[in-house]
DRENTORKOL-3810 file (N, C-alpha, C; in nm, 4 decimals):
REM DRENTORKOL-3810
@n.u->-4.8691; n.v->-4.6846; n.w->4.9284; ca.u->-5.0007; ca.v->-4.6601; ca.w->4.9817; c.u->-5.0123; c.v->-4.5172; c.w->5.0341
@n.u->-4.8964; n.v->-4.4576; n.w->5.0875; ca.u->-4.8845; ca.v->-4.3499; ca.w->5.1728; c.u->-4.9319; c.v->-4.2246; c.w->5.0506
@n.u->-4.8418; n.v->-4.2559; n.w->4.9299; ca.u->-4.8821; ca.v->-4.1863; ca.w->4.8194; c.u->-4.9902; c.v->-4.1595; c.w->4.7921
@n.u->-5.0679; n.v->-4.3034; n.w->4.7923; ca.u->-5.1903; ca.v->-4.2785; ca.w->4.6905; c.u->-5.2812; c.v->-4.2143; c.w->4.7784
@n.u->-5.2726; n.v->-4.1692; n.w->4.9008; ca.u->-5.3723; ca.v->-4.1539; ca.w->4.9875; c.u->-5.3641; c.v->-3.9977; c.w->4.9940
@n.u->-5.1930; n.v->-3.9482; n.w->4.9825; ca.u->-5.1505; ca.v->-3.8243; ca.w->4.9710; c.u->-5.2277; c.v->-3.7802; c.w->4.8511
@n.u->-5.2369; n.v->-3.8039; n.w->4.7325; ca.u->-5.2842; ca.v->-3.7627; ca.w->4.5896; c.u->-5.4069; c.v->-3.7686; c.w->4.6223
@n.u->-5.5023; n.v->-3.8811; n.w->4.7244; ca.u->-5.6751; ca.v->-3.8871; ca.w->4.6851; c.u->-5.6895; c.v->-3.7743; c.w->4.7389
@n.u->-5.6031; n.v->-3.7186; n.w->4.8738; ca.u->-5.6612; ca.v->-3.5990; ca.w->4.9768; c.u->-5.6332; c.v->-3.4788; c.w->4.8992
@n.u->-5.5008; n.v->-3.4338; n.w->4.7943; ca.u->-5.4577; ca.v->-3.3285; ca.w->4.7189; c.u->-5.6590; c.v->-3.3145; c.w->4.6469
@n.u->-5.6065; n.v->-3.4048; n.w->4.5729; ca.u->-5.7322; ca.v->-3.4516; ca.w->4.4060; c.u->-5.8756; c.v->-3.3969; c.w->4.4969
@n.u->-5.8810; n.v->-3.4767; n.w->4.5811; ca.u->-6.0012; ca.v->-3.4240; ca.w->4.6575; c.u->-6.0353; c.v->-3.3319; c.w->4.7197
@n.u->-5.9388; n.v->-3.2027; n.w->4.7586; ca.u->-5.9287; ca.v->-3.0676; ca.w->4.8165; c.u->-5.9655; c.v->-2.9814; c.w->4.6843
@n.u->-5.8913; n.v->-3.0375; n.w->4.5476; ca.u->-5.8855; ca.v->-2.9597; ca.w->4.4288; c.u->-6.0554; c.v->-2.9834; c.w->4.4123
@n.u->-6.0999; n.v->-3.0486; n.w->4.4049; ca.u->-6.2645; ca.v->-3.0899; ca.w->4.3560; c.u->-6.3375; c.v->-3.0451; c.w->4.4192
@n.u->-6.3289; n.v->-3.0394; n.w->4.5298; ca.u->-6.3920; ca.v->-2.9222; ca.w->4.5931; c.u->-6.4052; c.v->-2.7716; c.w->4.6021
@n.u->-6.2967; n.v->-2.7129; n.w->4.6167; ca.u->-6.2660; ca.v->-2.6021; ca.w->4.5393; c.u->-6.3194; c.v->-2.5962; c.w->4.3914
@n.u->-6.3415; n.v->-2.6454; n.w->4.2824; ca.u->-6.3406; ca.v->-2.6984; ca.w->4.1438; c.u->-6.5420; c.v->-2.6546; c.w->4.1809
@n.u->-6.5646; n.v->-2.7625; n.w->4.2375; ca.u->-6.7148; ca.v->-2.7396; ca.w->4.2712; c.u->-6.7657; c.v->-2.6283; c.w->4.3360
@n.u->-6.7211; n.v->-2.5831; n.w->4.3835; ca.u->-6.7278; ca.v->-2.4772; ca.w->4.4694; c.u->-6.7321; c.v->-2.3565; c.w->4.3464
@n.u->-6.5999; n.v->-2.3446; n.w->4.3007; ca.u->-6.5993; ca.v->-2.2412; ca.w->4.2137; c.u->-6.7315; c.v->-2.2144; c.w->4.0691
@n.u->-6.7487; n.v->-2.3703; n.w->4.0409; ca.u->-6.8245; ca.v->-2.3613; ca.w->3.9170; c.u->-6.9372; c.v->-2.3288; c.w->3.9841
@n.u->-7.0142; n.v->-2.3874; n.w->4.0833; ca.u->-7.1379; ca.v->-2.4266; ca.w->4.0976; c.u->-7.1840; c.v->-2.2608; c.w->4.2313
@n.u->-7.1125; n.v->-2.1693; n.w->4.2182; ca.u->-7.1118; ca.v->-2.0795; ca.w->4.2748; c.u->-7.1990; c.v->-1.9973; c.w->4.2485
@n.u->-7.2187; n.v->-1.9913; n.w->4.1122; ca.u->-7.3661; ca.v->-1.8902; ca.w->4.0717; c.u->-7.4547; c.v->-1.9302; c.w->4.0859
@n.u->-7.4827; n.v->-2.0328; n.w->4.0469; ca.u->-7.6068; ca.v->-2.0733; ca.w->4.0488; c.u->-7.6550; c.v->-2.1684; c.w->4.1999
@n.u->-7.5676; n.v->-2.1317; n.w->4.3216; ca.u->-7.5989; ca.v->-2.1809; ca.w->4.4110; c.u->-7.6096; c.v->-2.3044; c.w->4.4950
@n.u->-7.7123; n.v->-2.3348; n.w->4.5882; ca.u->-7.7949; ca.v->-2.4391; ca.w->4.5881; c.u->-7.7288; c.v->-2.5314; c.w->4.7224
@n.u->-7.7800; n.v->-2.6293; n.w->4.7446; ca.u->-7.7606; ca.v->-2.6698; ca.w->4.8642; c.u->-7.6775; c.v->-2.8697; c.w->4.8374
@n.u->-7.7177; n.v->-2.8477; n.w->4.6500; ca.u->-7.6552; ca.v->-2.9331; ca.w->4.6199; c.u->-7.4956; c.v->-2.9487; c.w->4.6246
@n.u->-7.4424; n.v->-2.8006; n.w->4.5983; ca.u->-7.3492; ca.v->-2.7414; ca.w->4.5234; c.u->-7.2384; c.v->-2.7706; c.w->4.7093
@n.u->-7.3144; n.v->-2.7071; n.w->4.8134; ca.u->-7.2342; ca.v->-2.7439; ca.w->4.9345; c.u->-7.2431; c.v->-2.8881; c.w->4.9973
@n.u->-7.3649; n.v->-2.9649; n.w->4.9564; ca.u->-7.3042; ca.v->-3.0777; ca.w->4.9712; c.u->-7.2050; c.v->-3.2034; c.w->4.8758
@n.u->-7.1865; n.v->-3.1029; n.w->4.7692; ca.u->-7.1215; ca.v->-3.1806; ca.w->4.6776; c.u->-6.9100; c.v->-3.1525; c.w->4.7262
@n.u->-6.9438; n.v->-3.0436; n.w->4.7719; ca.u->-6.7510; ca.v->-2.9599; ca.w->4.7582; c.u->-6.7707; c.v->-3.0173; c.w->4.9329
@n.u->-6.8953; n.v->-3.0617; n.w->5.0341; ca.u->-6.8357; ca.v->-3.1270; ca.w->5.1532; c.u->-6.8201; c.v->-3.2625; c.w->5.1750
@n.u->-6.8668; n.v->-3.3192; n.w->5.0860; ca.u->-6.8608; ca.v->-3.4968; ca.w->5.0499; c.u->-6.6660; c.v->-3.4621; c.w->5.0424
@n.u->-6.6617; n.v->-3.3925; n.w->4.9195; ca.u->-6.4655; ca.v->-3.3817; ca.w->4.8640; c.u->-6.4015; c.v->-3.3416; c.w->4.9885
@n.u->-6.4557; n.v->-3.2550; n.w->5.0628; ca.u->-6.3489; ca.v->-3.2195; ca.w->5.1728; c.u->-6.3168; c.v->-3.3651; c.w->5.2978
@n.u->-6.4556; n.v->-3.3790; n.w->5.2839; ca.u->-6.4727; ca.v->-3.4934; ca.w->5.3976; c.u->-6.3740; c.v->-3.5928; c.w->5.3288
@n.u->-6.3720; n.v->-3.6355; n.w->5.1956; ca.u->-6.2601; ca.v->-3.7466; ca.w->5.1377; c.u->-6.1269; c.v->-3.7195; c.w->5.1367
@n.u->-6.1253; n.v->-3.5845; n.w->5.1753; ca.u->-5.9799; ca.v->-3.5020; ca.w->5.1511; c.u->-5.9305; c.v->-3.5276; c.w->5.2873
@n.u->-6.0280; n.v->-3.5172; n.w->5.4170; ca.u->-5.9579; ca.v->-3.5088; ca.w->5.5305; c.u->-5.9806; c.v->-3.7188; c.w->5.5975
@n.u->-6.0190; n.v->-3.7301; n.w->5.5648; ca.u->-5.9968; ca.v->-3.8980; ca.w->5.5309; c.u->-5.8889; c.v->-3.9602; c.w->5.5265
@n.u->-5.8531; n.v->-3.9148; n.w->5.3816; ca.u->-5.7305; ca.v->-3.9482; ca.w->5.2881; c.u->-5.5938; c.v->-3.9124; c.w->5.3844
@n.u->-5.6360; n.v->-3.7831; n.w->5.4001; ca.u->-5.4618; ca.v->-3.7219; ca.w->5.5224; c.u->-5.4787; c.v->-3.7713; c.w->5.6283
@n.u->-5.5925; n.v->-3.8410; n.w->5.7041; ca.u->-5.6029; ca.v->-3.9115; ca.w->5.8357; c.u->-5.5062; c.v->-4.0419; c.w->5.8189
@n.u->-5.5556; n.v->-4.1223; n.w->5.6981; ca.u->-5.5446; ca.v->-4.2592; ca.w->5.7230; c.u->-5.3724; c.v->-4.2142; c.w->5.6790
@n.u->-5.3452; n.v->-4.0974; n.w->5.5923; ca.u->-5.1970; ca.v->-4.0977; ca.w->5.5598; c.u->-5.0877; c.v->-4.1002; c.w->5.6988
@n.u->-5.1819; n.v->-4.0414; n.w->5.7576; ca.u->-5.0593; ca.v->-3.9731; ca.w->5.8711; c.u->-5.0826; c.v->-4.1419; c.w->5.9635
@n.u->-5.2109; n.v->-4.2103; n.w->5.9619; ca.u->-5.1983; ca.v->-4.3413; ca.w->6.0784; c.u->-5.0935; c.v->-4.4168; c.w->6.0369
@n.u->-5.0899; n.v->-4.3832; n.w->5.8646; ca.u->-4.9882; ca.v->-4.5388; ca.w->5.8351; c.u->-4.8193; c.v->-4.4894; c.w->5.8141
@n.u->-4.8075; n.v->-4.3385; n.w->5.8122; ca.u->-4.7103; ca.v->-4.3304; ca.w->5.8849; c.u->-4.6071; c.v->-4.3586; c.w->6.0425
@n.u->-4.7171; n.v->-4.3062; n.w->6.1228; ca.u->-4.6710; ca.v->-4.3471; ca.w->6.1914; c.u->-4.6673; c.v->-4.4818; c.w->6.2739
@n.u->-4.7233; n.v->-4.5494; n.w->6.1896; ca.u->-4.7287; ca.v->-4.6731; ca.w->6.2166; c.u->-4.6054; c.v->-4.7623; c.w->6.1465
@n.u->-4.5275; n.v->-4.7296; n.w->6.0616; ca.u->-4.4514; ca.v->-4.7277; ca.w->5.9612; c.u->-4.3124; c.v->-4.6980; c.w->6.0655
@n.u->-4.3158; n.v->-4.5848; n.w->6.1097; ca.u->-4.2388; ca.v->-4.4964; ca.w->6.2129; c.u->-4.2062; c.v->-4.6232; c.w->6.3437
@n.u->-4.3171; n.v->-4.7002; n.w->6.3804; ca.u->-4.3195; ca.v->-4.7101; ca.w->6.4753; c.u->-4.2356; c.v->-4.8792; c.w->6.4237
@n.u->-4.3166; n.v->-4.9305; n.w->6.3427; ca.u->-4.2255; ca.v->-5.0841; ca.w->6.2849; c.u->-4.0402; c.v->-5.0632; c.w->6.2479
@n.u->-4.0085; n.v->-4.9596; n.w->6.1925; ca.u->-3.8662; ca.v->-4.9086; ca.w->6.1919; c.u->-3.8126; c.v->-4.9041; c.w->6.2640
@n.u->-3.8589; n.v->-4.8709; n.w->6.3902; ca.u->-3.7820; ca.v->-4.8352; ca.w->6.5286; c.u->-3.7734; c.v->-4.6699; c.w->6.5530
@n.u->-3.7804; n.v->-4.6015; n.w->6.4378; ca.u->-3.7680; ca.v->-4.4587; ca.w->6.4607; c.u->-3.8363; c.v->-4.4130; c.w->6.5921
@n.u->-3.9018; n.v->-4.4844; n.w->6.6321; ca.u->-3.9941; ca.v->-4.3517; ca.w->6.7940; c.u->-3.9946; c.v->-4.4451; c.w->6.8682
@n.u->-3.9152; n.v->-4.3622; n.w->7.0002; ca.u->-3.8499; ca.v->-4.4498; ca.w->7.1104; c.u->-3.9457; c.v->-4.5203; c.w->7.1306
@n.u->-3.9192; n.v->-4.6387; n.w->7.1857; ca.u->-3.9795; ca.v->-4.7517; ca.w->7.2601; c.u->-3.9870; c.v->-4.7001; c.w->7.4350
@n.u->-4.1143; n.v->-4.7276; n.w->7.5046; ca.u->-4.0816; ca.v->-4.7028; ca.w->7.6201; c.u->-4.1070; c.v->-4.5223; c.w->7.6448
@n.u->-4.1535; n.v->-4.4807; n.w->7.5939; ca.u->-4.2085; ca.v->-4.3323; ca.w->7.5775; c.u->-4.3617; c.v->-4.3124; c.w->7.6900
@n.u->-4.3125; n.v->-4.3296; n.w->7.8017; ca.u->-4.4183; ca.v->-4.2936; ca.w->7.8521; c.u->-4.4770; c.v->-4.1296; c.w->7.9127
@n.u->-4.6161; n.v->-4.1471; n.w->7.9456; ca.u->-4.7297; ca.v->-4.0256; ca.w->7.9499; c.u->-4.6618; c.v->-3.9813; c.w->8.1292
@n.u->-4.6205; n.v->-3.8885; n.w->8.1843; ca.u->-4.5974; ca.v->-3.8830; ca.w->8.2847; c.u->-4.7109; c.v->-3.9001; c.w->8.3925
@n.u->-4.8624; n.v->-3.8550; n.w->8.3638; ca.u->-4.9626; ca.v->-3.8964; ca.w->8.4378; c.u->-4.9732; c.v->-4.0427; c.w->8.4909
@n.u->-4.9504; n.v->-4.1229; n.w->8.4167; ca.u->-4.9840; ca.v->-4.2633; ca.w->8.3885; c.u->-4.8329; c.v->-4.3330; c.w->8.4723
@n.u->-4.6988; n.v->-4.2691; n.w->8.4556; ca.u->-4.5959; ca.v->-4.3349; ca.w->8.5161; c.u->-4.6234; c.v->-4.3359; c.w->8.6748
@n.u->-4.5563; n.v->-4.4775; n.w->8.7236; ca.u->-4.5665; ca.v->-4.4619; ca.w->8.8455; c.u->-4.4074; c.v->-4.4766; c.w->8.8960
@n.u->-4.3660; n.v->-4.3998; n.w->8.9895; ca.u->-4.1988; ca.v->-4.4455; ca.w->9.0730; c.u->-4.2108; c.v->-4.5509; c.w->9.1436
@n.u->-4.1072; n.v->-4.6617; n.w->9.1102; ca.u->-4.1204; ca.v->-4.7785; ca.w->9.2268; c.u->-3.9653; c.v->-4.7483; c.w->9.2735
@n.u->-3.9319; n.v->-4.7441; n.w->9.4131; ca.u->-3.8740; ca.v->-4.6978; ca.w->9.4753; c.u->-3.7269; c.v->-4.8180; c.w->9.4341
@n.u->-3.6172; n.v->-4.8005; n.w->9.4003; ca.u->-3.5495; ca.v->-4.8847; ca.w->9.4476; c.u->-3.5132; c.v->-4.9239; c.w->9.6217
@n.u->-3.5014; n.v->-5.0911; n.w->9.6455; ca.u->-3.4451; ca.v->-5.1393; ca.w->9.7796; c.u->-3.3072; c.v->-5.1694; c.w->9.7493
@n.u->-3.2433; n.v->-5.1314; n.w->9.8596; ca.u->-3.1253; ca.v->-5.2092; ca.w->9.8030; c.u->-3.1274; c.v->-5.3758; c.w->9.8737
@n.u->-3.0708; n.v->-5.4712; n.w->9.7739; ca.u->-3.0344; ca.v->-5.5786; ca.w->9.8711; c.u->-2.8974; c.v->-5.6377; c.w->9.9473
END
């Protein structure tokens, strides 16, 4: 899955560029919303790549467990008994 999402965002950076280049002379407002539809699918594609990585990352065990935000930690004092 990680693949195919890698190739739609490549394929879809190229098509834009692709559109961009052809549709350059002759302008138009079609021509930029056609190469920003591709970018928008391009940056999509590398979003959902990188969520299901690290989500992937995270089912493996690779990224510590217990990783906390220091704002958010609180110290509870040890007592002794």
């Amino acid at each position: 899955m990680r693949a195919f999402l890698i190739a739609v965002g490549i394929l879809s950076w190229l098509m834009a560029l692709s559109v961009i280049l052809i549709f350059a002379e002759s302008g138009g407002a079609l021509t930029v919303v056609a190469a920003g539809v591709f970018a928008v699918a391009a940056i999509v594609a590398f979003g959902c790549e990188r969520i299901i990585k690290t989500l992937e990352e995270i089912r493996d065990g690779r990224v510590p467990a217990g990783v906390v935000s220091s704002r958010t930690a609180t110290v509870v004092p040890s007592v002794p008994v």
